[in-house]
N, C-alpha and C positions, 0 to 999 in steps of 0.2 A: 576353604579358600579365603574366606572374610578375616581369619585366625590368622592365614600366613599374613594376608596383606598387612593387617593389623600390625605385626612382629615388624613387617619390613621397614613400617612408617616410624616405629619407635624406633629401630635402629641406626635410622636417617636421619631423623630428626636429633638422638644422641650423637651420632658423628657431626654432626652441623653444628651443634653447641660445642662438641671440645674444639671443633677448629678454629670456630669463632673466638674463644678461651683465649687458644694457642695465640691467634695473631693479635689477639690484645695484649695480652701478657708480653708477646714481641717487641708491638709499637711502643709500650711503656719502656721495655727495658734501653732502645735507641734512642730513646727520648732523654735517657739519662746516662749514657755512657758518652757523656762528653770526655777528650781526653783529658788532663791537664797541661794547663798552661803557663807557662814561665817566662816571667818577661823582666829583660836584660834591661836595664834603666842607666841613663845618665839624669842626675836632676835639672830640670829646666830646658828639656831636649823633646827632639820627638816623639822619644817613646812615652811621654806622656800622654800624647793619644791613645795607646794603649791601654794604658789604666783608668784612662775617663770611660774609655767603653766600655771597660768591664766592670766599674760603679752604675753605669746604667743598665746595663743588664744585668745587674746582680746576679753574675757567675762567680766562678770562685778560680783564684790566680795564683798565683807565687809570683811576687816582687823581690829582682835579685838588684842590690846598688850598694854600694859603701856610703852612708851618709857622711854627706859634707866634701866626698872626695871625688873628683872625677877623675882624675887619675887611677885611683884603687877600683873604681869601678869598672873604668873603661878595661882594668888588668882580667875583673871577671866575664867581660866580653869575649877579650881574644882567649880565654880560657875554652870559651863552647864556637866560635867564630872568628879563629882568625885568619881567615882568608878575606875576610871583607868588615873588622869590627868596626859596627858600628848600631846606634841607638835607633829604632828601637830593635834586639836581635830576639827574635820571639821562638819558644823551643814548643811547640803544637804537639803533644805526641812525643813521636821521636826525633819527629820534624823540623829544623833548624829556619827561620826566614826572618827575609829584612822585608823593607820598604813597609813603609807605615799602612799605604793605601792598603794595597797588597794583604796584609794582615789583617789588618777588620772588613776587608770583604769575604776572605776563608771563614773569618770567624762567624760574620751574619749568615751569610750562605750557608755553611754546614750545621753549626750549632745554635743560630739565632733564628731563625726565618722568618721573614714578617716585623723583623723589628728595625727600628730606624733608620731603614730604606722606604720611600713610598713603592707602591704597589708595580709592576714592571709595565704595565700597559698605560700608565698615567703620565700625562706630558711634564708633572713634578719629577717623575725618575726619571726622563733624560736631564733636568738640569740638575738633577743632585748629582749623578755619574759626571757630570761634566764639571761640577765645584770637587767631586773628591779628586779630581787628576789635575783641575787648573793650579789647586792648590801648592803642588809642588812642581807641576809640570813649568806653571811659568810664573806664578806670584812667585813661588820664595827663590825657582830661579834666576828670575831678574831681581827679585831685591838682592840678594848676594851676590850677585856679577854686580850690580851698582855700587852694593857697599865696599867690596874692595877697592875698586875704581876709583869713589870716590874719597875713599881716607887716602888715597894716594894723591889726587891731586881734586881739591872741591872742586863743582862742579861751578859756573856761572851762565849755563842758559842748559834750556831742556835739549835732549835729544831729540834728534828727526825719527827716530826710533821709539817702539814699544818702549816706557820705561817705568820705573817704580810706579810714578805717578797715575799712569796709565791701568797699569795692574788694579789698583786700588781702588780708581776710581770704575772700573767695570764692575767690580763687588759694589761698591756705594751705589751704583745704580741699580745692579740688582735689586738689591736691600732696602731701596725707593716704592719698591711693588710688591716685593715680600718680606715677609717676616721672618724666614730662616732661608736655608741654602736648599735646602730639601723642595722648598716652596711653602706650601701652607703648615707643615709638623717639622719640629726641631730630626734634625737625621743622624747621619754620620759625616755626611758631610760638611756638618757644623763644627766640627770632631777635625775633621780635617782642615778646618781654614784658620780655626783660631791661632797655631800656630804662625804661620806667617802672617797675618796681617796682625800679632803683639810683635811684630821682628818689624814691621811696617812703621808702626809710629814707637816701639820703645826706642828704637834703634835713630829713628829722628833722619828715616829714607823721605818721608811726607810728612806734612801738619796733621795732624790729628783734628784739629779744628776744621780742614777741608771735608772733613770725610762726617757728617752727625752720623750716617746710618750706619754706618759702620762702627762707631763708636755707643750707638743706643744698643744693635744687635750684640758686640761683643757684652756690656751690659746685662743682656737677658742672659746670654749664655752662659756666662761666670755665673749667672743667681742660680743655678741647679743645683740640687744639692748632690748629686753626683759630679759634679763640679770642685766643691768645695771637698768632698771625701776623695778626689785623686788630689788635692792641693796637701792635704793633711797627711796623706801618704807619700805620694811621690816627690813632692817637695817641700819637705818640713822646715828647712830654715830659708825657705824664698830663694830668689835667683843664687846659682853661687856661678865663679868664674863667664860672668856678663864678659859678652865683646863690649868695647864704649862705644857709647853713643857716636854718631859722625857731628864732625861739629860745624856741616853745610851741607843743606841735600840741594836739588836743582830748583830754580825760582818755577813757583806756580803759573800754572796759565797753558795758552795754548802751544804746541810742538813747533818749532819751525824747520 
């Protein structure tokens, strides 16, 4: 009896080590079957987001753009996406998608976890979720409803309405109490705002001089050196095909 028992414990205890085996050898191999990812670029556009994020998480990408042309470039868009080309158009897999937000949350969620998102029960991840959506949802939509607007005719008093200004200066007060969008660690959602607010003061919707915090944080931001390696890739000879500047945005102060 002691002889069978014996037999039974080793052969329990060998099934319990290869399964144990099995699901490690499993979790490593998901670990590393990220798909590839290919990201459709115009230079000086959105889909630069995309490539900052993936200098910071040192994954590995395919960068498709014609340098110097956005024309030729935007031709390789509507090549994989012409029902809606446009930057950044990200091929996940086999998987086709726009909108910037939209795309580095698949990416951290499925392939990143844990990485420049704060934790989900921490009162940092509701305001970083709420800079990754303000970012386009209403900063860079109202500064491009203003900036048409107003190359058509300058403005000479602020709006009764939500406006550039207004946009801007909600960021500048955030950035009074924190240090990044995320709240206390740089996120993605730092990723996501620098866009519009360089379209905020290049573009000359607001003073640059209004806003310091805004102008210290972009600052730290640009100093990443995953910063500087999506600079050095995705836009090697600097801005090309700039909108111009407005040459009057609305006078400072309060709304009437």
């Amino acid at each position: 009896m002691t002889s069978l028992l014996s037999i039974l414990l080793l052969a329990a205890l060998a099934a319990t080590g290869s399964t144990a085996t099995s699901a490690t050898s499993a979790t490593e191999a998901s670990a590393t079957e990220t798909p590839t990812i290919t990201i459709y670029h115009l230079e000086g556009r959105r889909s630069e987001r995309i490539v900052w994020l993936m200098e910071e998480l040192g994954m590995p990408y395919e960068l498709v753009f014609v340098r110097g042309s956005l024309a030729a470039s935007m031709a390789k868009i509507r090549e994989v996406n012409p029902d809606v080309p446009m930057a950044p158009t990200v091929i996940i897999g086999d998987q086709v998608l726009v909108e910037s937000g939209a795309i580095i949350e698949v990416i951290l969620n499925r392939h990143a976890p844990g990485k420049l998102q704060p934790d989900l029960s921490t009162e940092d991840y509701a305001n970083h979720l709420m800079w990754m959506h303000f970012a386009e949802g209403s900063l860079a939509a109202r500064l491009f409803s203003d900036y048409r607007a107003w190359m058509k005719e300058p403005p000479t008093k602020r709006s009764p309405l939500v406006d550039s200004e207004a946009t801007v200066q909600y960021a500048e007060n955030y950035l009074a109490k924190h240090p990044w969008f995320g709240g206390a660690e740089f996120s993605s959602a730092d990723i996501m705002m620098m866009f519009p607010l360089n379209v905020a003061t290049v573009l000359n919707l607001v003073d640059e001089a209004q806003f310091p915090h805004v102008a210290a944080w972009k600052e730290r931001a640009s100093a990443r050196p995953a910063y500087a390696r999506m600079l050095a890739k995705a836009r090697p000879d600097g801005m090309i095909g700039s909108l111009p500047k407005l040459p009057k945005h609305a006078p400072a102060g309060p709304r009437n």
